[in-house]
Chimera marker file (.cmm) of the C-alpha trace (Angstrom):
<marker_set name="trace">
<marker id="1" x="54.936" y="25.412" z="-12.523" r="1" g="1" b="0" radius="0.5"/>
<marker id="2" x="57.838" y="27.937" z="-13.657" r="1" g="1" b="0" radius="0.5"/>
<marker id="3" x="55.786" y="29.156" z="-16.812" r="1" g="1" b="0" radius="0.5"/>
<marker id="4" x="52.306" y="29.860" z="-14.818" r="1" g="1" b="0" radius="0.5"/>
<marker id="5" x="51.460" y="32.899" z="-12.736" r="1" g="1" b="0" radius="0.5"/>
<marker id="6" x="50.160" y="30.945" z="-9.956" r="1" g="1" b="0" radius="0.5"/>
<marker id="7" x="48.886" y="32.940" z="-6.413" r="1" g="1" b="0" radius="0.5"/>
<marker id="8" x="49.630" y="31.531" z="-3.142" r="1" g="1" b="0" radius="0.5"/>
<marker id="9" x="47.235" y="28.718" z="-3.023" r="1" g="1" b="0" radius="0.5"/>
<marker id="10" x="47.794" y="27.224" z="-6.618" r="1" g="1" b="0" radius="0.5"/>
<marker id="11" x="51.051" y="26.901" z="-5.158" r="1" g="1" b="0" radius="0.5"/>
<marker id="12" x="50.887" y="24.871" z="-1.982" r="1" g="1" b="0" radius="0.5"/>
<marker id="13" x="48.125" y="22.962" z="-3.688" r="1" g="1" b="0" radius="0.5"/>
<marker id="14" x="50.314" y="21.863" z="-6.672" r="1" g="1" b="0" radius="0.5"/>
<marker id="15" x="53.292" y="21.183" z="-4.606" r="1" g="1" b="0" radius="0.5"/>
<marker id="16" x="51.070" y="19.290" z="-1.977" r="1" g="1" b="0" radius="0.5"/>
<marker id="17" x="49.949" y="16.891" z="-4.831" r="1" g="1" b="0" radius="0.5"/>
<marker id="18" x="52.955" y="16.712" z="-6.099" r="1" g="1" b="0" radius="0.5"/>
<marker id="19" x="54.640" y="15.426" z="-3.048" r="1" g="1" b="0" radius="0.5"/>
<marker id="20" x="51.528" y="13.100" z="-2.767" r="1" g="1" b="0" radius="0.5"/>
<marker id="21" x="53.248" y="11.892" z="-5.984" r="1" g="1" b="0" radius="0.5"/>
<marker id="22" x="56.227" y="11.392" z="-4.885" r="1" g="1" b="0" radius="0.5"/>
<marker id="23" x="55.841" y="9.945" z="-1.139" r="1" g="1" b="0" radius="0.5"/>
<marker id="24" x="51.919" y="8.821" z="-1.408" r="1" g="1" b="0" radius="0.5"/>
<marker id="25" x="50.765" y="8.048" z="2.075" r="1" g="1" b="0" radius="0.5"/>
<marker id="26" x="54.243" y="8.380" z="3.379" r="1" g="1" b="0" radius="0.5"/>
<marker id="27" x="53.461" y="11.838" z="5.832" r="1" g="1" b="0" radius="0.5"/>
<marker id="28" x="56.692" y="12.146" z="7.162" r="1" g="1" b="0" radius="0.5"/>
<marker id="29" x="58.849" y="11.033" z="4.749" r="1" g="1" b="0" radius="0.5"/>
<marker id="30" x="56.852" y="13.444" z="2.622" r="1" g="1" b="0" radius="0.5"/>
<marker id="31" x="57.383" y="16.210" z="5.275" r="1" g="1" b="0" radius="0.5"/>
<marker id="32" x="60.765" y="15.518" z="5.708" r="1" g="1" b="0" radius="0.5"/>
<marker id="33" x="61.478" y="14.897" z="1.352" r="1" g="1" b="0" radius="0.5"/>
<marker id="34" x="60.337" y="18.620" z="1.580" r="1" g="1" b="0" radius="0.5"/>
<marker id="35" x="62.240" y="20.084" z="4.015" r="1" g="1" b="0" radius="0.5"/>
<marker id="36" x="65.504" y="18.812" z="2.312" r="1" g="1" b="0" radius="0.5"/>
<marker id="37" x="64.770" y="19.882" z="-1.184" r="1" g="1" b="0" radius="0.5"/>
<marker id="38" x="62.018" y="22.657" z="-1.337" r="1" g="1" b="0" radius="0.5"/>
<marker id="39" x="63.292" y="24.216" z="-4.531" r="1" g="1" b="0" radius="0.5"/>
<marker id="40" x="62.329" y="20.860" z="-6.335" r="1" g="1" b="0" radius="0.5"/>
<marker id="41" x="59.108" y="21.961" z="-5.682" r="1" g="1" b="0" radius="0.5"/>
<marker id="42" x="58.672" y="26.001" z="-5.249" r="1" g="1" b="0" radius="0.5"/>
<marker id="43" x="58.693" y="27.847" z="-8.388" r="1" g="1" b="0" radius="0.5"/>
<marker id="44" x="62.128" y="30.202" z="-8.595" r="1" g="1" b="0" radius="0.5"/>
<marker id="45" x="59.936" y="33.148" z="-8.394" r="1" g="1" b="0" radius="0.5"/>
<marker id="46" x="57.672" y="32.587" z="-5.391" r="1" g="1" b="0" radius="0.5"/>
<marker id="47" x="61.122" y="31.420" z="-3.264" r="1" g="1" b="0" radius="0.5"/>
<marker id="48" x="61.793" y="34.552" z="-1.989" r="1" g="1" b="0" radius="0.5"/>
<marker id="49" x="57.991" y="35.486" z="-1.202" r="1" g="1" b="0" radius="0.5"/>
<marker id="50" x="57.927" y="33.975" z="2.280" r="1" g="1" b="0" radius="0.5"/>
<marker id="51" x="60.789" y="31.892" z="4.486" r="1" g="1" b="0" radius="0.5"/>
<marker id="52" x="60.984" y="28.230" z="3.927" r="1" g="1" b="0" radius="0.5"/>
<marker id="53" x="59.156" y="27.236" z="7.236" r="1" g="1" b="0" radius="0.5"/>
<marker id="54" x="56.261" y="29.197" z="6.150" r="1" g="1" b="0" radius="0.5"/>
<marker id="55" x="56.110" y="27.108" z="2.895" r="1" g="1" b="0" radius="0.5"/>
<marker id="56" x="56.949" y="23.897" z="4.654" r="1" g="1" b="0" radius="0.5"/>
<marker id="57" x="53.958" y="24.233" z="7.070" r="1" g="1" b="0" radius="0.5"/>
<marker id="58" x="51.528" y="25.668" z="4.619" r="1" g="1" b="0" radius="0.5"/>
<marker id="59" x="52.347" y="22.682" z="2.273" r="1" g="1" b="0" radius="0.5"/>
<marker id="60" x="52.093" y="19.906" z="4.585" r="1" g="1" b="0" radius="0.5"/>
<marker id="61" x="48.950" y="21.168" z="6.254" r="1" g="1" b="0" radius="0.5"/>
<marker id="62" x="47.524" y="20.890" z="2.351" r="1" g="1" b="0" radius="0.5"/>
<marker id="63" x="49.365" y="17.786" z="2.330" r="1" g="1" b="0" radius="0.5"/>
<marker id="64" x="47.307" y="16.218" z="5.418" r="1" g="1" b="0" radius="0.5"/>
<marker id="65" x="43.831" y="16.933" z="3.497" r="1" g="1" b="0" radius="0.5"/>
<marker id="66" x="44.487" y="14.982" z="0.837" r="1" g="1" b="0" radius="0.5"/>
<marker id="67" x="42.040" y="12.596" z="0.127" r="1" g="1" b="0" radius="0.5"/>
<marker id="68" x="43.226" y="10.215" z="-2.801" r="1" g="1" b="0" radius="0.5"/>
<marker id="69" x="43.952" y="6.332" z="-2.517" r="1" g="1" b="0" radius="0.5"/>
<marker id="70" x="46.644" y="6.546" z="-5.828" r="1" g="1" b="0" radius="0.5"/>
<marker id="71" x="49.081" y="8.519" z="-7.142" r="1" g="1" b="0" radius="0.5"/>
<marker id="72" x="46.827" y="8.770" z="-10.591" r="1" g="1" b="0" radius="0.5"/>
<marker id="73" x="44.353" y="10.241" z="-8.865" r="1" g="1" b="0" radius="0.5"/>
<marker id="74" x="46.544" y="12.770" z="-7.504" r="1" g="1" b="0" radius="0.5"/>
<marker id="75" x="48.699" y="13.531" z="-11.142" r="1" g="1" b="0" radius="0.5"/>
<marker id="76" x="44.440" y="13.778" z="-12.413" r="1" g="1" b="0" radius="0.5"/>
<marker id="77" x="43.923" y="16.287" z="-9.757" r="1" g="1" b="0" radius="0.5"/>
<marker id="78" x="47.097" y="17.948" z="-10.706" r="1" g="1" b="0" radius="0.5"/>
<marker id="79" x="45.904" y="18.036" z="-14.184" r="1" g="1" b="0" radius="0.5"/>
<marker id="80" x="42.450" y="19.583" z="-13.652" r="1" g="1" b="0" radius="0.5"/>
<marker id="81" x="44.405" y="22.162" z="-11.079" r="1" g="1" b="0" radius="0.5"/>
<marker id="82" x="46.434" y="23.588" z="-14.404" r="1" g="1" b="0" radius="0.5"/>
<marker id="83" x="44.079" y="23.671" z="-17.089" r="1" g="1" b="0" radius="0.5"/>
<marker id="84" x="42.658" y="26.555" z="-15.934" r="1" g="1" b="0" radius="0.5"/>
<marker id="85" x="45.898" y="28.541" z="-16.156" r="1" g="1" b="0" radius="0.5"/>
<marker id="86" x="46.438" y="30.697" z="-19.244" r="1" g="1" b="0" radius="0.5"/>
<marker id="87" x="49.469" y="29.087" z="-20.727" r="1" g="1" b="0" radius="0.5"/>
<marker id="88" x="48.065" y="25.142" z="-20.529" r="1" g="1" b="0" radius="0.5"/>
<marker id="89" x="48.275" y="23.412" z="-23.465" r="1" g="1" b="0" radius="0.5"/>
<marker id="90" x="50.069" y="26.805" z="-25.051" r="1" g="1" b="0" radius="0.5"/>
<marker id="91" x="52.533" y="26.090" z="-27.534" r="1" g="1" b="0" radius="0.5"/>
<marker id="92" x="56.192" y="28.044" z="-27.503" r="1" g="1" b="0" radius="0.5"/>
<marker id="93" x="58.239" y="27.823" z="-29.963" r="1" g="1" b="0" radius="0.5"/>
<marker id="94" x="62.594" y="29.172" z="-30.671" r="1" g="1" b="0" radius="0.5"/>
<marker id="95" x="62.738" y="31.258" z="-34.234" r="1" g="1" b="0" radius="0.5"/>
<marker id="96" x="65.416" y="31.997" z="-35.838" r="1" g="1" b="0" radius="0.5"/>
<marker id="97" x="65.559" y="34.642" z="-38.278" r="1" g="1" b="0" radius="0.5"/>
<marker id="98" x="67.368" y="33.723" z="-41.829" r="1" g="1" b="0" radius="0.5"/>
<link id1="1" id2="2" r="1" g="1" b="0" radius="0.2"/>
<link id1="2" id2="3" r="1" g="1" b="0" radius="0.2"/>
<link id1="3" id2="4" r="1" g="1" b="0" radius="0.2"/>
<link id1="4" id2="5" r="1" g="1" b="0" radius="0.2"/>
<link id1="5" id2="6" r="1" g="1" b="0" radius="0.2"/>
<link id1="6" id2="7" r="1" g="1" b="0" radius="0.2"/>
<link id1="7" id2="8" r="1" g="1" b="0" radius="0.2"/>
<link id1="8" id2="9" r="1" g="1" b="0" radius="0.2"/>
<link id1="9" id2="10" r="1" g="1" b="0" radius="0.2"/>
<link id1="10" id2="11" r="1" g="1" b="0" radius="0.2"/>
<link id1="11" id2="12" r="1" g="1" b="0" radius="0.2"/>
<link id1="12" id2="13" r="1" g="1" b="0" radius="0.2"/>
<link id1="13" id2="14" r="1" g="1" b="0" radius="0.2"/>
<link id1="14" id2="15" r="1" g="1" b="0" radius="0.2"/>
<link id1="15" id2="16" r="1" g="1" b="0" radius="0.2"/>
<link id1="16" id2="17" r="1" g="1" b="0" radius="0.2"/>
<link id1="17" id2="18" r="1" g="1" b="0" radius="0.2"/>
<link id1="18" id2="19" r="1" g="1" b="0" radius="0.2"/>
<link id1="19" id2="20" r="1" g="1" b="0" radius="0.2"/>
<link id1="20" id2="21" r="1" g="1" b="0" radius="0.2"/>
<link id1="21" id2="22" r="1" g="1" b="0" radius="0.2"/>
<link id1="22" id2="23" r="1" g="1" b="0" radius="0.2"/>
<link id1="23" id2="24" r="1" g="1" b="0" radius="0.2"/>
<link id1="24" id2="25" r="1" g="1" b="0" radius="0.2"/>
<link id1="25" id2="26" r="1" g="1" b="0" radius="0.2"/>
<link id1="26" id2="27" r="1" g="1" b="0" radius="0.2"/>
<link id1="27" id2="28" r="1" g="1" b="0" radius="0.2"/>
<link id1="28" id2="29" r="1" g="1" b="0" radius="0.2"/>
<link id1="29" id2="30" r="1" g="1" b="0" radius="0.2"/>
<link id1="30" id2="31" r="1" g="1" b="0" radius="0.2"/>
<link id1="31" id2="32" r="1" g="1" b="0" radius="0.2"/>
<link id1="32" id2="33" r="1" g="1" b="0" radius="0.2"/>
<link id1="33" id2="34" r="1" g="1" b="0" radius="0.2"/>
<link id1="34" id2="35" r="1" g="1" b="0" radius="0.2"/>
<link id1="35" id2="36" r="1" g="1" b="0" radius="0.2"/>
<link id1="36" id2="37" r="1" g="1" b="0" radius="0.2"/>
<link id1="37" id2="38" r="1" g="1" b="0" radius="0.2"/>
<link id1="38" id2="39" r="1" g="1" b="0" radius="0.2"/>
<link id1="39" id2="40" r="1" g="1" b="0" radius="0.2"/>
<link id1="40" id2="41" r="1" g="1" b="0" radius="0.2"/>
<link id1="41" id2="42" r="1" g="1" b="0" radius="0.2"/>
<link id1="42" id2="43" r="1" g="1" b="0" radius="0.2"/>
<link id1="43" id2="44" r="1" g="1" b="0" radius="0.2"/>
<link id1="44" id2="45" r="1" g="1" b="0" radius="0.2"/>
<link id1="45" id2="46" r="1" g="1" b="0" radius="0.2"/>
<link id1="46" id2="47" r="1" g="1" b="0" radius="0.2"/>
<link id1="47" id2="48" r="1" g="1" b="0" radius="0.2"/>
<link id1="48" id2="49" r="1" g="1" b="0" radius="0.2"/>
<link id1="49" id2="50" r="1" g="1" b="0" radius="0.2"/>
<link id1="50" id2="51" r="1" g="1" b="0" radius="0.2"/>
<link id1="51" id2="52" r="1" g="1" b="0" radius="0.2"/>
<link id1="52" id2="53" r="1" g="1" b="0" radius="0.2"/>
<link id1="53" id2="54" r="1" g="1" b="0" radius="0.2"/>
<link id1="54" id2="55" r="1" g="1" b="0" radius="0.2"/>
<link id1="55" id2="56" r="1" g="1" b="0" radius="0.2"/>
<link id1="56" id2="57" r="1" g="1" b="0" radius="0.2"/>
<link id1="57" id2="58" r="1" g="1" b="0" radius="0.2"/>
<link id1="58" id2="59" r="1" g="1" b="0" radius="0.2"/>
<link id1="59" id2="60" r="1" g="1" b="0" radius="0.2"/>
<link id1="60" id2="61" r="1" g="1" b="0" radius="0.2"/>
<link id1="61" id2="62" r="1" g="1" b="0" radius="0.2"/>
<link id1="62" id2="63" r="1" g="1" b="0" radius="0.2"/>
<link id1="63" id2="64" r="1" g="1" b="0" radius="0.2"/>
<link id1="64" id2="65" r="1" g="1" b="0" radius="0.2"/>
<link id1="65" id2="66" r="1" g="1" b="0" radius="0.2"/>
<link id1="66" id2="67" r="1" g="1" b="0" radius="0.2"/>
<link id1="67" id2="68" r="1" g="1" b="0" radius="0.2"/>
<link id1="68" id2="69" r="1" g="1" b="0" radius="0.2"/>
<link id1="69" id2="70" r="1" g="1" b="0" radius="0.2"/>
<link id1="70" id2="71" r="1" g="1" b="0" radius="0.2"/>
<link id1="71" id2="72" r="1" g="1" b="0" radius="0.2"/>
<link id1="72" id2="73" r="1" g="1" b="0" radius="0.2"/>
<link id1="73" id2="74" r="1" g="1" b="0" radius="0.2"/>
<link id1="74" id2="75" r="1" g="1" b="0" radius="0.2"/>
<link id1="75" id2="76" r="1" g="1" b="0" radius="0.2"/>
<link id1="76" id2="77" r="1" g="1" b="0" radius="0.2"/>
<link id1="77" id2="78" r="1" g="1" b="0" radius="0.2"/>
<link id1="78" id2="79" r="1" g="1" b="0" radius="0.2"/>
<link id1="79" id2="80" r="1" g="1" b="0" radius="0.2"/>
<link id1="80" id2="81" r="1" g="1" b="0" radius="0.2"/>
<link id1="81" id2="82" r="1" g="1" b="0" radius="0.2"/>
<link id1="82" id2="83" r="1" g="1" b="0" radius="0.2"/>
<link id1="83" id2="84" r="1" g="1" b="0" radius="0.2"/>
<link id1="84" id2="85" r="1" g="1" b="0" radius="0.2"/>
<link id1="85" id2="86" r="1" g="1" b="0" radius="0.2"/>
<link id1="86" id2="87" r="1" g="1" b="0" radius="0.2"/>
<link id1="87" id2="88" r="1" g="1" b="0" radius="0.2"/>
<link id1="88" id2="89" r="1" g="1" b="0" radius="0.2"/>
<link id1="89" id2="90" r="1" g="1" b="0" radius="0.2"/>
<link id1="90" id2="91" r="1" g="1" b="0" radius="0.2"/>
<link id1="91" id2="92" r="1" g="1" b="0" radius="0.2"/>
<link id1="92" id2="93" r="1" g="1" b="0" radius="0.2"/>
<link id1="93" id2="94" r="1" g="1" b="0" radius="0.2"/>
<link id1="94" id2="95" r="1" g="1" b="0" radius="0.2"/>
<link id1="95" id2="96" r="1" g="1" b="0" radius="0.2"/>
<link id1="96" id2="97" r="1" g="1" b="0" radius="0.2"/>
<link id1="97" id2="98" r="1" g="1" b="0" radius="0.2"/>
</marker_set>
């Protein structure tokens, strides 16, 4: 998510399915993978936007609504969630000048 310019809700939504990943139907081990290592799944720059709690709860109510049976259904939704971004499927490259 670290190359995107994502707002608020691209956010929680990504990270919400991403944890869905992770923990599937698991709730609170989901809640509680989260609250132990939130930078694994905030973007550096949006840290600093709001405190952790505010993430935690805004995540996990996304989390709740969730209504996918497998984790390929989730990476899918994932998927169709980042397409849309400018930079998908953008190409950078490292020159160096002879």
């Amino acid at each position: 998510m670290g190359k995107f310019k994502l707002e608020e809700s691209d956010i929680v939504t990504l990270t919400a399915l991403q944890l869905f990943v992770d923990y599937t139907h698991a709730h609170e081990v989901a809640n509680r993978g989260l609250q132990s290592d939130l930078d694994k799944y905030l973007p550096i720059l949006s840290k600093g936007q709001f405190p952790q709690i505010y993430w935690e709860q805004k995540i996990m109510e996304k989390y709740t609504t969730l209504k996918f049976t497998t984790k390929m259904e989730a990476k899918l939704a994932y998927i169709e969630h980042v397409k849309h971004q400018d930079l998908f499927e953008s190409h950078q490259f490292y020159v160096k000048v002879i």
